[in-house]
C-alpha positions in Angstrom: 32.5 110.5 98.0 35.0 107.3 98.8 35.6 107.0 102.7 39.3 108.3 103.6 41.6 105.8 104.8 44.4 106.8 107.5 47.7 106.3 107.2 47.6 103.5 109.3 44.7 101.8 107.7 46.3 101.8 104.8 49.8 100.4 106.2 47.7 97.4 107.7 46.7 96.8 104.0 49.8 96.6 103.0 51.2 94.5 105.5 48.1 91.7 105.6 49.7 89.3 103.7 53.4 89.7 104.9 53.8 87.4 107.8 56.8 87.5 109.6 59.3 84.9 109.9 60.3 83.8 113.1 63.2 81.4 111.9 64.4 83.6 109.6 65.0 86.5 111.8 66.6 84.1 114.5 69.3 83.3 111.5 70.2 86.8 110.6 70.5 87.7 114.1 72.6 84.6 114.7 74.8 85.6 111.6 75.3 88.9 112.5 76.3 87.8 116.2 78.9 85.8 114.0 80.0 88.5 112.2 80.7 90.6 115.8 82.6 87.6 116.6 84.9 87.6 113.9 85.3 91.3 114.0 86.4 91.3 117.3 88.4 88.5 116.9 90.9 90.2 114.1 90.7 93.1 116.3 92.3 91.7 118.9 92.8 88.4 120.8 89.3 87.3 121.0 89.5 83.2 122.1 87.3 82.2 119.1 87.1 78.4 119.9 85.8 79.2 123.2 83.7 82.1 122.2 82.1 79.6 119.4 82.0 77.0 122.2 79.8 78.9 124.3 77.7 80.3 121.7 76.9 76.5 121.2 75.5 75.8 124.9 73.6 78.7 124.2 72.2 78.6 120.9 70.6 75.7 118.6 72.0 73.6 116.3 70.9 75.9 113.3 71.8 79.0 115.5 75.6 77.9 116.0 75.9 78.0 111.8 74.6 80.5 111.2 77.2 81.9 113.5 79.2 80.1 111.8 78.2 81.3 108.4 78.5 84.9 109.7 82.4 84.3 110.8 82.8 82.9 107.7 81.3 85.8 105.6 83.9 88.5 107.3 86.8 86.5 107.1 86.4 85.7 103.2 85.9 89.4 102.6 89.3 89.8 104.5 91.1 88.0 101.9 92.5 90.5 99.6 95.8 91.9 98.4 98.3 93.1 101.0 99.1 96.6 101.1 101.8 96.6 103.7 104.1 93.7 106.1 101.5 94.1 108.6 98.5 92.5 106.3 100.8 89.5 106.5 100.3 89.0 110.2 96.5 89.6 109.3 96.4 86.2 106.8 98.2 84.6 109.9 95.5 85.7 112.1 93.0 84.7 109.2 94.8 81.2 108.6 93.8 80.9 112.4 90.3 81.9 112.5 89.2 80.0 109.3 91.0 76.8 111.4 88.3 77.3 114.2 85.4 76.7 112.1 86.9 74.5 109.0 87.6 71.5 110.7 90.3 70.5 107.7 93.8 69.7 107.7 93.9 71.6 104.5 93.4 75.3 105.9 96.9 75.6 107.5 98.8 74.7 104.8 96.6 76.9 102.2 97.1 79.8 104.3 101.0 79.0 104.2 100.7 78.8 100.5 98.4 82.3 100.9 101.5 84.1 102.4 103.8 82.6 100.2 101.7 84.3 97.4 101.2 87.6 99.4 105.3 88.2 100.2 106.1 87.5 95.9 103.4 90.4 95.9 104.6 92.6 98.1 108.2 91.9 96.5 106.9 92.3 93.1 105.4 96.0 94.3 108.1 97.0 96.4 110.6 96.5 92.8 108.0 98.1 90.6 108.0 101.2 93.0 111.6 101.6 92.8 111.7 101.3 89.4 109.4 103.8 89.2 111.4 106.4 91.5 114.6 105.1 89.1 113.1 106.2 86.0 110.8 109.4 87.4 114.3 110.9 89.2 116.0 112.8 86.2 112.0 114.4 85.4 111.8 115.3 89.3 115.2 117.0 89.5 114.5 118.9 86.4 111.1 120.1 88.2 113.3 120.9 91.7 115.4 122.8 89.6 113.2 124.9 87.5 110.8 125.3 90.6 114.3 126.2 92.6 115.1 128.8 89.6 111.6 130.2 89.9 111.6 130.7 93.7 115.3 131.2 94.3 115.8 128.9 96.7 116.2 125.0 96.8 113.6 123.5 96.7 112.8 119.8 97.3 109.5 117.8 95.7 108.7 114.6 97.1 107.6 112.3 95.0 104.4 111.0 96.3 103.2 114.3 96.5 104.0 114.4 92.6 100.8 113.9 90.6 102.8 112.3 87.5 104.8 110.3 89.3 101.6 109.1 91.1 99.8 108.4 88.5 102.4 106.8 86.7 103.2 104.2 90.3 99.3 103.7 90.4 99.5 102.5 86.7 102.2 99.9 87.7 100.6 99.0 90.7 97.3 98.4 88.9 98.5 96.4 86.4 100.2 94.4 89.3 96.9 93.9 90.9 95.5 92.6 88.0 97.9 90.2 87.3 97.3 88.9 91.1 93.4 89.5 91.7 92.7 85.9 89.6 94.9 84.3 92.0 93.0 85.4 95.1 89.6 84.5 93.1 90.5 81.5 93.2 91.8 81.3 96.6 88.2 82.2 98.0 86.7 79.7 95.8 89.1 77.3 97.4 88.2 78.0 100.8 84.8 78.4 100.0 85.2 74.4 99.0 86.9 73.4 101.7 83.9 75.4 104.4 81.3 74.2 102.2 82.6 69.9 102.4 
C-alpha cells in the first residue's frame, strides 16, 4: 500500500517550482493603485497632477509607470460612443486626464477633434430617432386606436415602451454605431501612439 499524502503535502508539490515574483507583484499593485486614481479622478475632482506627483516621491521609478500604465488603461476603456450631452463633458474630463500623463501638445487638440466627432454623432442619432417616431406615428395611432376601441377609453402608447418601434430605433441606432465604431478604433490607436512615443 502507497503512503497517503495530505492535502497540504500535495499543495507543497505543486507549488515547489512556482516562485513568486516580487517585482511583478509590486507592478500590478502599482497599476491597480493607477487605475483607483483614474477612477476617482472621473468621479469627481480628483487633482491628478498632484496625486501622480506624490505617488512619485513615494514610489520608484518603475512604480510611478506602472501607475501610469494603470491611468492609462481606464481612461482608453472610457473612450467610447456617447450616449447622452453629458458623455461630452466626460471626453472633456478625459482630454484632461490623458494631458496629465501624455506630456504631448497633440492630446488637446485630438480630444477637440474627439468631441467634434462625438456632437456629428449625437446629431446623427438624435435625426435618426425622429425619423424614426416620423415614420412609426401613423402604425402607433392605429394601435392607440384599436387598443382605445378594445378598452373603451383613450388610450395612449408611448413609444419606447413599444417593442416594434424599439426594435426598429435599435436597428437604426446600430447601424449608426457601426458606421462610427472604426472611427473610435482608430482614435485609441492614436492615443495609444501618442502614450506609447
Amino acid at each position: 500500500m502507497g503512503v497517503i499524502k495530505t492535502a497540504l503535502e500535495i499543495a507543497l508539490e505543486k507549488t515547489a517550482n512556482v516562485s513568486s515574483d516580487r517585482t511583478s507583484i509590486i507592478q500590478f499593485e502599482a497599476e491597480q493603485k493607477g487605475k483607483k486614481l483614474a477612477n476617482t479622478f472621473l468621479a469627481d475632482s480628483l487633482d491628478l497632477a498632484a496625486e501622480l506627483k506624490k505617488a512619485a516621491a513615494e514610489e520608484k521609478g518603475s512604480s510611478l509607470q506602472a501607475i501610469k500604465q494603470g491611468v492609462f488603461e481606464v481612461f482608453i476603456s472610457q473612450i467610447a460612443l456617447p450616449s447622452t450631452q453629458e458623455d461630452l463633458e466626460k471626453n472633456d474630463k478625459l482630454g484632461k486626464g490623458f494631458s496629465v500623463i501624455i506630456k504631448s501638445n497633440k492630446v488637446s487638440s485630438f480630444f477637440n477633434e474627439l468631441a467634434q466627432i462625438y456632437t456629428q454623432y449625437l446629431q446623427e442619432a438624435a435625426q435618426y430617432e425622429k425619423m424614426v417616431h416620423q415614420q412609426y406615428a401613423p402604425k402607433l395611432r392605429q394601435k392607440e386606436e384599436e387598443l382605445s376601441r378594445r378598452f373603451g377609453r383613450e388610450v395612449k402608447i408611448d413609444p419606447l415602451q413599444d417593442p416594434e418601434f424599439v426594435n426598429i430605433l435599435n436597428q437604426h441606432v446600430n447601424a449608426l454605431k457601426n458606421n462610427y465604431e472604426p472611427v473610435i478604433e482608430q482614435a485609441k490607436e492614436e492615443i495609444k501612439k501618442m502614450w506609447n512615443d
